[in-house]
N, C-alpha and C positions, 0 to 999 in steps of 0.2 A: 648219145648222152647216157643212156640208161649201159648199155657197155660199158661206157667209163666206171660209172660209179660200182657195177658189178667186179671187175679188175679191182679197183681199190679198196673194195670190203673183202675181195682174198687176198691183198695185197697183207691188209689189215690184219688177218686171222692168220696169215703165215710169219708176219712177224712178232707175233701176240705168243705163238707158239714156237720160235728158234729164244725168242726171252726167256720161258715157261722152263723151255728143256735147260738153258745155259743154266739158268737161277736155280733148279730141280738140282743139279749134276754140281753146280758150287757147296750148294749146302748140306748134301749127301756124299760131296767125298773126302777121302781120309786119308791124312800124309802116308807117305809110301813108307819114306824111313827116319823117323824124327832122330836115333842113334844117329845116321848119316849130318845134319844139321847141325846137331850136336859139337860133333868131330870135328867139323869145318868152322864152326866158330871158335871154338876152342884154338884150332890150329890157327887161324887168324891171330888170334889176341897172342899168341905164344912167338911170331915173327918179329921183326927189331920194327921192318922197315913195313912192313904189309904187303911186298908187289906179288903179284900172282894170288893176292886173294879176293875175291868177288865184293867182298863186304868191305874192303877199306873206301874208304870217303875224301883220299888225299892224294 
């Protein structure tokens, strides 16, 4: 029993910290190329039909 519960408080502490890292590295990173994004909506909105663009909804 005491096993157990040892496993599940590192279980605990390992997933406490793959969160910590994931939420640390979301809110410290920084678009690569907002120009890039830019472009492609731009190019989106400028087609008749939209196919081949990532962002059409239809």
């Amino acid at each position: 029993m005491k096993s157990e519960t040892v496993m599940l408080g590192g279980l605990f502490a390992a997933c406490l910290l793959v969160c910590a890292l994931v939420l640390g590295s979301m809110f410290t990173m920084r678009p690569a190329a907002p120009h890039a994004l830019a472009a492609t909506i731009s190019a989106c909105a400028t087609t008749a039909t939209g196919t081949g663009c990532p962002l059409s909804r239809g």
